[in-house]
N, C-alpha and C positions, 0 to 999 in steps of 0.2 A: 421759533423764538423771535428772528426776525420778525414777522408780522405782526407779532404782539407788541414789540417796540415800536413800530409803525402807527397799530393801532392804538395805543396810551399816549403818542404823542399825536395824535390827527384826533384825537378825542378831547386832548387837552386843549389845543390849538381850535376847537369850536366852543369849547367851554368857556374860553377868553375872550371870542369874538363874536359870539353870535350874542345878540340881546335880550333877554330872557324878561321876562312880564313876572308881575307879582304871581304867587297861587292862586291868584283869587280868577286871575286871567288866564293861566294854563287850562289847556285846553283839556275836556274829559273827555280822555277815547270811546270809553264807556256808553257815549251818546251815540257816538258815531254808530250807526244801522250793521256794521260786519264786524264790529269789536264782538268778541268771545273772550270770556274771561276765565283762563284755564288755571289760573294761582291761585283758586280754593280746592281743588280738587283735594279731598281729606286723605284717600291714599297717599299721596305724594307728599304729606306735610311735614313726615319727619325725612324726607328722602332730600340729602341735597343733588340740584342741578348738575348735568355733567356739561351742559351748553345753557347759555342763560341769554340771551340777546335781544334787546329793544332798542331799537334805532327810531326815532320819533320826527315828526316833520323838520323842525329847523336845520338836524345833519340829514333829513332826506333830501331836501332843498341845495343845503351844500354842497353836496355828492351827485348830485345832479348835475347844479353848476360847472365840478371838477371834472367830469366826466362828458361831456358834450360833446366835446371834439373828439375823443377818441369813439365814442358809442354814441350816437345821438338819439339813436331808439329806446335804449336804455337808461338813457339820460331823462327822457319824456316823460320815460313810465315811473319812474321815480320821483320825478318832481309832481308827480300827482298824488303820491300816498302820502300817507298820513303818521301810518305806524308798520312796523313790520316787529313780531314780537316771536320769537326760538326757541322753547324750551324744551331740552334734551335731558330725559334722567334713566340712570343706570337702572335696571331690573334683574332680577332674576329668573330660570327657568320653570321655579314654581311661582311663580306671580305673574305670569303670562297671561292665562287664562282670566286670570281677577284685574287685570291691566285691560283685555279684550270686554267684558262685561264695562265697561266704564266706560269705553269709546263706542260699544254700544248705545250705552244709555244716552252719551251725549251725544251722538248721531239722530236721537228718537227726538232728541230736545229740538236738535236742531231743525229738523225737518217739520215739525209741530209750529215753529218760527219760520217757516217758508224760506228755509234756506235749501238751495238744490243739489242734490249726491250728483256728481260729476263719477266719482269713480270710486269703485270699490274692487279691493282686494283680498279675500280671505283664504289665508292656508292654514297649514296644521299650528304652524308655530309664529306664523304671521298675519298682520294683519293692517289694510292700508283703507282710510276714509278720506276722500277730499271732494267738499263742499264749497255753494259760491251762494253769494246773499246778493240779490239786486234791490237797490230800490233808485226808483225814480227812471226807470229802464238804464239803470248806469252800473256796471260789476261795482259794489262797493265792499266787500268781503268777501275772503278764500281763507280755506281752514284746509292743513291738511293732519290728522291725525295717524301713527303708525306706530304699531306695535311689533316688537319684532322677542327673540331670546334675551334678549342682551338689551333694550332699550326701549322707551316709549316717546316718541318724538311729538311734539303740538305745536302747529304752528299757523297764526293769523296773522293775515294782511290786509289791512284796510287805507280804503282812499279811493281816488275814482282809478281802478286799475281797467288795463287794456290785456284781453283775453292773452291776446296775437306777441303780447311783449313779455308776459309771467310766467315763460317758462326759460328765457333769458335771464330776466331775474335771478333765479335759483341759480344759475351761474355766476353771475355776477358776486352774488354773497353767500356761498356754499348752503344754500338753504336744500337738506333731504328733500329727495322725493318730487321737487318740480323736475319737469320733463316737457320740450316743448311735443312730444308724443302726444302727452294727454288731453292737448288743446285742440291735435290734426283729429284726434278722432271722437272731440266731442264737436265738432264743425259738424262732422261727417252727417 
């Protein structure tokens, strides 16, 4: 509970201070080369969100700032995205399999859009996809999709991200599934 008072007021406290452009000048992530746009997915449309989170450049910028001195790598890697976007929704044990079919299909999309499988996990009742999109020889997109009993997790980040700092990240903001593991052994 504490955190969430934390967070409504560090939410509010950028909402008053940060300068915001008309719509006409917000920025469409959508353009950005590693935006994935998981909120039409039609299974999901009557399911509400169990985790919902979009943190967008101006509080990534912020958070940056606030964090520098204690993290300064962290702080780096942050002040270069763009967007980091969370959504976590409840499943059930019979919709697993029709949850894995759909992180299939958006894996076949993704790859058809030269985006690269980094790492893949398939078990009986699990299943983990994580993708990175380059362009311009710069990581500018990570997706990591997982399905598990109990939940379907999606989540993209775009901006010019640093391989070597995105699994810090996942730390930093409880984000499932980063792991600085999966970056030692996609080096390798």
């Amino acid at each position: 509970m504490k955190k969430l008072i934390l967070l409504f007021i560090f939410s509010t406290f950028i909402g008053y201070n940060i300068p915001y452009s008309s719509a006409q000048e917000q920025k469409d992530y959508k353009e950005i080369p590693g935006y994935i746009d998981f909120d039409n997915l039609d299974f999901f449309k009557d399911k509400e969100k169990k985790v919902e989170v979009s943190i967008k450049a101006p509080l990534l910028k912020f958070a940056s700032k606030i964090t520098d001195k204690e993290n300064p790598e962290v702080s780096k890697l942050i002040e270069n995205l763009e967007l980091i976007k969370v959504d976590v929704y409840p499943i059930d044990t019979t919709e697993t399999d029709e949850v894995k079919s759909i992180v299939n299909r958006i894996s076949k999309e993704l790859e058809s859009k030269d985006w690269e499988r980094m790492v893949r996990v398939k078990e009986k009742n699990e299943q983990v996809e994580i993708f990175t999109k380059f362009a311009n020889d710069q990581l500018s997109g990570f997706v990591v999709m997982a399905v598990s009993k109990k939940e379907a997790v999606f989540v993209n980040i775009i901006g010019n991200i640093d391989p070597a700092q995105l699994g810090k990240l996942g730390g930093k903001f409880n984000i499932p599934k980063l792991d600085d593991r999966i970056f030692e052994t996609k080096k390798k």
